[in-house]
Structures are given as C-alpha cells and as structure tokens.
C-alpha positions as CSV (number, residue, x, y, z in Angstrom):
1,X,0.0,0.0,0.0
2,X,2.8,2.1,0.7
3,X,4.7,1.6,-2.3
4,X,1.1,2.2,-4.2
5,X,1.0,5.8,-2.0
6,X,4.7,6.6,-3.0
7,X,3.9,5.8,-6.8
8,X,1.1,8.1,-7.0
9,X,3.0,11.3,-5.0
10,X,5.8,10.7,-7.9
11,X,3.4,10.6,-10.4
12,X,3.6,14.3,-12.1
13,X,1.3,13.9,-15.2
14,X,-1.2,17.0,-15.4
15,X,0.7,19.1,-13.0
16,X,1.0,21.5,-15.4
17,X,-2.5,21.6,-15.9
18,X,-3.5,21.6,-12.0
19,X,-0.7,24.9,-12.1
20,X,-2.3,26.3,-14.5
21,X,-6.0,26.4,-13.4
22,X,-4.1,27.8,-9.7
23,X,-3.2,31.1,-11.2
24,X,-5.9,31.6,-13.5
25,X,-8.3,31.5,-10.0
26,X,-5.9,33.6,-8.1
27,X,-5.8,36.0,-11.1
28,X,-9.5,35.7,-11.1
29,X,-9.8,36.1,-7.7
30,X,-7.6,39.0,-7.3
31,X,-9.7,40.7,-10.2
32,X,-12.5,40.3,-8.2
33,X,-11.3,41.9,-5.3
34,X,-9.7,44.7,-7.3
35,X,-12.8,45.8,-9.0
36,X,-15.1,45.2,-5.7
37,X,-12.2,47.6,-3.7
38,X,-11.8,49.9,-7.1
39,X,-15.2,50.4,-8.2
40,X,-15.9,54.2,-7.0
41,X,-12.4,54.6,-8.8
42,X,-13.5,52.9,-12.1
43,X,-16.9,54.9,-12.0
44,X,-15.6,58.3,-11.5
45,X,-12.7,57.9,-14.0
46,X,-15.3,56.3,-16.4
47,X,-17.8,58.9,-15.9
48,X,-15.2,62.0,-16.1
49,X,-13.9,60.3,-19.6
50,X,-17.8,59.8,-21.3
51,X,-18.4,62.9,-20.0
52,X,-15.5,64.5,-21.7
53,X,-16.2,62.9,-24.8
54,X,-19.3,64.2,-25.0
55,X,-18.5,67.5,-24.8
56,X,-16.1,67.5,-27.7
57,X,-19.1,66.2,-29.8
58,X,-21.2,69.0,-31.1
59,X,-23.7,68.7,-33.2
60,X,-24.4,71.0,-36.5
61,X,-27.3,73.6,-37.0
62,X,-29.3,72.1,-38.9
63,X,-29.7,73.7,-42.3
64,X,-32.5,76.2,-43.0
C-alpha cells in the first residue's frame, strides 16, 4: 500500500494543468477583489472620460 501511496505522490502527469487552473483562480480572484475595492475609482474615471467625450461632440445647425 505504501509503495502504491509513494507511486502516485511521484506521479507528475497533469501538474502542469492543476498549475495552470491555480493562477488563472488567483488572477480571477484578485480581479475580483480589485474591482469590488476599485469600483468608485472605475466609476468616476469612467464617468469624467464619457463625459469629456461628449462634450467635444457637437452637433451642427441644422440647415435652413
């Protein structure tokens, strides 16, 4: 049983895949929290650049 146990902790096939799906949920997770922390931040700076854009558009006269 021992020798079965030892086998299987030596056994590295798919530990690149297991390493892989580890950092995309801590990048996922840390995204999360970012934007949960950031979102006044993200709101304000979104707001400020529409806003902005907006007021370079202007629209013509229309012709009489």
């Amino acid at each position: 049983m021992t020798r079965l146990f030892y086998c299987w902790l030596a056994d590295d096939r798919g530990q690149d895949l297991v390493e892989y799906v580890l950092l995309g949920a801590t990048v996922g997770f840390a995204s999360l929290v970012l934007m949960n922390n950031f979102d006044d931040v993200i709101r304000i700076v979104y707001t400020s650049w529409d806003a902005s854009t907006q007021a370079i558009w202007e629209p013509q006269n229309p012709a009489p």
